[in-house]
PLY file of the C-alpha trace (Angstrom):
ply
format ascii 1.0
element vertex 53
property float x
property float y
property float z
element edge 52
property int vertex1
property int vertex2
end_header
123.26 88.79 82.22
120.65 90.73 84.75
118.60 88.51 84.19
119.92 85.13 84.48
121.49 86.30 88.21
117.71 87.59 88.82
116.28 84.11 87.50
119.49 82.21 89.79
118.99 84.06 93.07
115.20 83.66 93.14
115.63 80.01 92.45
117.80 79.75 95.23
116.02 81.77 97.53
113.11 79.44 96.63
114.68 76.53 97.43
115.48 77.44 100.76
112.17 78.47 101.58
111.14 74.81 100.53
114.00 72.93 102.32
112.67 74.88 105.67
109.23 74.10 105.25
110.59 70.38 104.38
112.57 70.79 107.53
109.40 72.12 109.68
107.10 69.18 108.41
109.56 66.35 109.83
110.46 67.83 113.03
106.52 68.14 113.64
106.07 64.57 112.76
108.97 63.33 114.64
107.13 65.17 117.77
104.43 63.21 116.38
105.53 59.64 116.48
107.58 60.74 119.90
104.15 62.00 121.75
101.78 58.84 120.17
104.23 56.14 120.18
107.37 56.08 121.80
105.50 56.99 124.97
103.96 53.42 124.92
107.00 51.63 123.91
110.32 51.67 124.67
113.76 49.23 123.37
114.79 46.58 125.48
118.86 45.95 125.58
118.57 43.42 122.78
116.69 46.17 120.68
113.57 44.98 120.75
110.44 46.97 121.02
108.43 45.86 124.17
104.76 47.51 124.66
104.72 49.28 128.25
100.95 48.01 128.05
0 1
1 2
2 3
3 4
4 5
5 6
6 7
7 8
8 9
9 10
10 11
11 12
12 13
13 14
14 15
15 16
16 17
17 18
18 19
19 20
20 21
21 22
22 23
23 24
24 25
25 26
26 27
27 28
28 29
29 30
30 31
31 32
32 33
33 34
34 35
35 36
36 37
37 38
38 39
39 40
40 41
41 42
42 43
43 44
44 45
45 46
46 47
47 48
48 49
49 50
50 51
51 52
């Protein structure tokens, strides 16, 4: 019975720890994308992208 709680809390604790670090990894790539490309381009009223080039 110890055990199986042991072997259930550490698999939840681990998959916490993963759905941060999943969670850390696309915020940084949305800041990405939002630095490289969205500063170029922006959505016209029909929803279009138009280059600002």
């Amino acid at each position: 019975m110890w055990t199986n709680f042991f072997k259930l809390r550490l698999f939840c604790c681990l998959l916490a720890v993963l759905m941060v670090v999943v969670l850390v990894v696309n915020v940084t790539q949305v800041e990405y994308l939002d630095h490289e490309t969205v500063s170029a381009t922006f959505i016209d009223s029909s929803g279009q992208f138009v280059s600002s080039q």
